[in-house]
C-alpha positions in Angstrom: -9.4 -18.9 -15.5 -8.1 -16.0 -13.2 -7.2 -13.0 -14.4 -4.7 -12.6 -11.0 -1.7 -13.9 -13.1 -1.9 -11.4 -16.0 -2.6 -8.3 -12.9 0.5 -9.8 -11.4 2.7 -9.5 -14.7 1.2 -6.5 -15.4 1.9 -4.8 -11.9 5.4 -6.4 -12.1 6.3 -4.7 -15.7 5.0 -1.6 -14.7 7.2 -1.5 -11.8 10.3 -1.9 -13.7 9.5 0.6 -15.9 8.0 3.3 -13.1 11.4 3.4 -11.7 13.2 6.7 -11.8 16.4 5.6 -13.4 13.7 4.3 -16.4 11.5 7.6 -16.1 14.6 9.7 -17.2 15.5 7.7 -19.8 18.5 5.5 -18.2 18.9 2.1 -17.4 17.4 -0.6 -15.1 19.1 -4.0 -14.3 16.9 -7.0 -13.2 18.0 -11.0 -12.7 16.7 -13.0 -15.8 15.8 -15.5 -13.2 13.6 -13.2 -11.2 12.1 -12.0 -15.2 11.8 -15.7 -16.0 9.8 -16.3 -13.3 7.6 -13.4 -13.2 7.2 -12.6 -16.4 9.0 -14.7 -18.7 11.6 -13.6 -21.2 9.8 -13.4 -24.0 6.9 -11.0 -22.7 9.7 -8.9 -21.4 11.4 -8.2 -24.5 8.0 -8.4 -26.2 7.6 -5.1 -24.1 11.1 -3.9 -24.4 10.8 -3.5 -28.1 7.1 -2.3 -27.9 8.4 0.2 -25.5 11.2 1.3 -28.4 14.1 0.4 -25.3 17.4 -2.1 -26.3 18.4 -4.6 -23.4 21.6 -6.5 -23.2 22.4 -9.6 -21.1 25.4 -10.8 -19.1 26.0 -13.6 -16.3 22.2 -13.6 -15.8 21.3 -10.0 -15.6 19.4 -7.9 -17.6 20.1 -4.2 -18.4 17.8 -2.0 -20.2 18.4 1.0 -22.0 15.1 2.5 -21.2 15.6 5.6 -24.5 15.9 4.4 -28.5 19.4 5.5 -28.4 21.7 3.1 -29.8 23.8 0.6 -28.1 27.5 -0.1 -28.9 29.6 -2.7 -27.4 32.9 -0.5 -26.6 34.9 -3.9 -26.1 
Protein backbone atom coordinates (compact mmCIF):
# COMPACT_ATOMS: atom_id res chain seq x y z
CA UNK A 1 0.00 0.00 0.00
CA UNK A 2 1.33 3.64 -0.90
CA UNK A 3 1.79 5.95 1.48
CA UNK A 4 1.18 8.80 -1.61
CA UNK A 5 -2.57 9.18 -0.59
CA UNK A 6 -2.04 9.93 3.09
CA UNK A 7 1.20 12.69 1.78
CA UNK A 8 -1.51 13.99 -0.49
CA UNK A 9 -4.23 14.63 2.43
CA UNK A 10 -1.71 15.66 4.49
CA UNK A 11 -0.17 18.37 1.99
CA UNK A 12 -3.76 19.25 1.19
CA UNK A 13 -4.79 19.97 5.06
CA UNK A 14 -1.85 21.77 5.67
CA UNK A 15 -2.52 24.07 2.88
CA UNK A 16 -5.71 25.11 4.17
CA UNK A 17 -4.53 25.82 7.30
CA UNK A 18 -1.05 27.67 6.16
CA UNK A 19 -3.11 30.22 4.60
CA UNK A 20 -2.83 33.77 5.99
CA UNK A 21 -6.44 34.39 6.66
CA UNK A 22 -6.05 30.92 8.99
CA UNK A 23 -2.52 32.02 10.37
CA UNK A 24 -4.10 35.17 12.02
CA UNK A 25 -6.75 33.53 13.40
CA UNK A 26 -9.69 34.24 10.73
CA UNK A 27 -11.58 32.28 8.52
CA UNK A 28 -11.10 30.09 5.38
CA UNK A 29 -13.91 28.87 2.98
CA UNK A 30 -13.43 25.67 0.88
CA UNK A 31 -16.22 23.58 -1.33
CA UNK A 32 -17.37 20.41 0.66
CA UNK A 33 -17.07 18.85 -2.76
CA UNK A 34 -13.47 19.64 -3.32
CA UNK A 35 -12.98 18.42 0.89
CA UNK A 36 -14.97 15.36 0.02
CA UNK A 37 -12.92 14.47 -2.49
CA UNK A 38 -9.59 15.20 -1.11
CA UNK A 39 -9.92 14.58 2.19
CA UNK A 40 -13.21 13.52 3.10
CA UNK A 41 -15.48 15.25 5.60
CA UNK A 42 -14.91 13.40 8.42
CA UNK A 43 -10.94 13.79 8.49
CA UNK A 44 -11.59 17.42 8.09
CA UNK A 45 -13.53 18.00 10.94
CA UNK A 46 -11.59 15.34 12.67
CA UNK A 47 -8.81 18.05 12.31
CA UNK A 48 -10.97 20.99 12.76
CA UNK A 49 -11.82 20.01 16.26
CA UNK A 50 -8.28 18.63 16.98
CA UNK A 51 -7.14 22.03 15.81
CA UNK A 52 -9.68 23.60 18.67
CA UNK A 53 -11.38 25.70 15.28
CA UNK A 54 -15.69 25.64 14.77
CA UNK A 55 -16.74 25.29 10.99
CA UNK A 56 -20.17 25.96 9.64
CA UNK A 57 -21.78 24.87 6.32
CA UNK A 58 -24.03 26.44 3.76
CA UNK A 59 -25.00 25.63 -0.01
CA UNK A 60 -21.94 23.37 -0.10
CA UNK A 61 -19.26 25.50 1.36
CA UNK A 62 -17.38 25.25 4.25
CA UNK A 63 -16.23 28.14 6.49
CA UNK A 64 -13.83 27.81 9.30
CA UNK A 65 -13.27 29.80 12.19
CA UNK A 66 -9.70 29.08 12.37
CA UNK A 67 -9.58 30.64 16.70
CA UNK A 68 -11.79 28.80 19.64
CA UNK A 69 -13.93 31.77 19.80
CA UNK A 70 -17.39 31.09 19.75
CA UNK A 71 -19.81 31.06 16.95
CA UNK A 72 -23.30 32.54 17.07
CA UNK A 73 -25.85 32.41 14.42
CA UNK A 74 -26.95 36.38 14.37
CA UNK A 75 -30.14 35.27 12.24
Amino acid sequence: MSDFPMIATERWLNQVFAAKAARNGGVVRRNLRDVEREVGLDWFRHEIRRRGFHAVENAGQIVVFCNNAPVRVLC
